[in-house]
C-alpha positions in Angstrom: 6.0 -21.1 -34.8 4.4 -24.6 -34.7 0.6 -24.4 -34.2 -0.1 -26.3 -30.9 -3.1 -27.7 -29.3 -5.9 -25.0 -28.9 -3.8 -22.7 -31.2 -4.7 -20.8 -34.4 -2.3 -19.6 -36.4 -3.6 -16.5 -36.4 -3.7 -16.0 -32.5 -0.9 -15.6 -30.3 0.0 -17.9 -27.7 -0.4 -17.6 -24.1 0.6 -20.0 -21.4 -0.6 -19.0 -18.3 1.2 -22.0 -16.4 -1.3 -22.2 -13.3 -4.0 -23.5 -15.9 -1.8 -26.7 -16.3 -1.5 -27.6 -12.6 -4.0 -29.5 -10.6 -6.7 -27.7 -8.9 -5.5 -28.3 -5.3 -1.4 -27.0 -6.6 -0.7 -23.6 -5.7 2.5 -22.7 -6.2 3.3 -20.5 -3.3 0.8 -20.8 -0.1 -2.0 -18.8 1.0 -1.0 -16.5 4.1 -4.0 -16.0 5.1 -4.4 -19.9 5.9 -1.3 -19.6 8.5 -3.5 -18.5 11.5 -6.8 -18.0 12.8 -9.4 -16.0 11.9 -10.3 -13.9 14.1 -12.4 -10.4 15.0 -10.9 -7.0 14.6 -10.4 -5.5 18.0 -12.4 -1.9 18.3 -11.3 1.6 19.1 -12.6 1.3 22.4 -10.4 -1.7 23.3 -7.3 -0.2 21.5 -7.8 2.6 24.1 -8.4 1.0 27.0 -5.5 -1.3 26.4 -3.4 1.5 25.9 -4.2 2.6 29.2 -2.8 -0.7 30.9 -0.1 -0.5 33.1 1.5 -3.5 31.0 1.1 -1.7 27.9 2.8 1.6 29.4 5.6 -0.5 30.5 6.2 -2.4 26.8 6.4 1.7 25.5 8.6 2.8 28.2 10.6 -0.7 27.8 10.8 0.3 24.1 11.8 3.7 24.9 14.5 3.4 26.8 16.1 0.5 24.4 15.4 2.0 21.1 16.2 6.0 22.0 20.0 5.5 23.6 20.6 3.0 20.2 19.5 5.3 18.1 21.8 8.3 19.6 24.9 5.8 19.5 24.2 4.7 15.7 24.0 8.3 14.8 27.2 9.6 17.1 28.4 6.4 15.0 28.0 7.7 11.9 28.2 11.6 12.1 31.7 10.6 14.1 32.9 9.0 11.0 31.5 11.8 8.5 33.3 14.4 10.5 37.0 12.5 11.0 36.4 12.4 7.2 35.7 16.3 6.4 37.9 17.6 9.4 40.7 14.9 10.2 41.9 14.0 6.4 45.2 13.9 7.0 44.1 11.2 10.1 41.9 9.3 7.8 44.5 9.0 5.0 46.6 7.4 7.8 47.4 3.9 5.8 47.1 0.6 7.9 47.9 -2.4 5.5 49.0 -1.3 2.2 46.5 0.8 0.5 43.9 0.2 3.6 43.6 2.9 5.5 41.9 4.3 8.9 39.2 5.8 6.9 38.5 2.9 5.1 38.6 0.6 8.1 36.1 3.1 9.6 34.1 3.4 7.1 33.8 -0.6 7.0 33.4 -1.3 10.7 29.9 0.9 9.7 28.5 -2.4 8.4 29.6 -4.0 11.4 28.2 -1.3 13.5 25.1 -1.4 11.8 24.9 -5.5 12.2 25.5 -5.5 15.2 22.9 -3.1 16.4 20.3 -4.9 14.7 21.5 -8.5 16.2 21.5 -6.4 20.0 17.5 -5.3 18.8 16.4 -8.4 17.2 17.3 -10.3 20.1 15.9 -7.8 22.5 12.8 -7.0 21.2 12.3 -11.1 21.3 13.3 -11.4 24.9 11.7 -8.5 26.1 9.1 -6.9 24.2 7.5 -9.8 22.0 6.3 -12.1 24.9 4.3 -8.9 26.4 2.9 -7.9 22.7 1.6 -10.7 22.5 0.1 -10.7 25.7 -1.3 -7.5 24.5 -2.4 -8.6 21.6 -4.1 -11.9 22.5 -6.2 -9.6 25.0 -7.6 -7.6 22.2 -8.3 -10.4 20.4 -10.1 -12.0 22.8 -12.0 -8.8 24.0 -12.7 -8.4 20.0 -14.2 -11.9 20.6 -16.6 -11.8 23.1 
């Protein structure tokens, strides 16, 4: 190993690459630059928000969304678990050469799976995000004053 610049040969080298960039270079950027500062809400208002009307009806909202999705993604997948312990012979049943119903099946599961998320994703920005935020921006500005 050539000896460089601020080297001995009897020390390793380290090259900590940050040192070499300019003060004001960060190589990825600070998150806690991307909003506001602002004060931590207390217990008190966390309580008293919770007791809103709004705020019941973003839970029960959630509720009503999240619990019938989360019984069909499970009927989903049990269904296909038990067609694949109890209905082999059904399962084996080939489709396209060596593709079969069980395999088909088993692959709509990703598509099952992305879909759901697509359906929540866009839900949960339609219809629970704007009134979260509401929320939120209500503690914050309680937590303010």
């Amino acid at each position: 190993m050539t000896p460089q610049r601020d080297q001995s040969p009897d020390k390793t080298w380290e090259d900590e690459t940050e040192f070499h960039l300019p003060e004001d270079h960060w190589p990825l950027p600070e998150l806690v630059h991307t909003e506001k500062p602002h004060a931590a809400p207390s217990n008190e208002s966390f309580v008293a928000v919770s007791k809103t009307e709004e705020y019941q009806n973003l839970r029960s909202t959630f509720r009503k969304f999240a619990f019938p999705m989360t019984v069909a993604g499970l009927v989903s997948y049990f269904t296909f678990v038990l067609l694949s312990i109890y209905a082999v012979d059904f399962m084996a049943t080939p489709l396209f050469g060596s593709l079969s119903v069980g395999m088909t099946i088993g692959l709509l599961q990703f598509a099952v799976v992305y879909a759901w998320t697509f359906i929540y994703v866009n839900f949960a920005n339609k219809r629970l995000d704007p009134v979260s935020g509401a929320l939120r921006n209500k503690l914050e500005k309680g937590a303010q004053a």
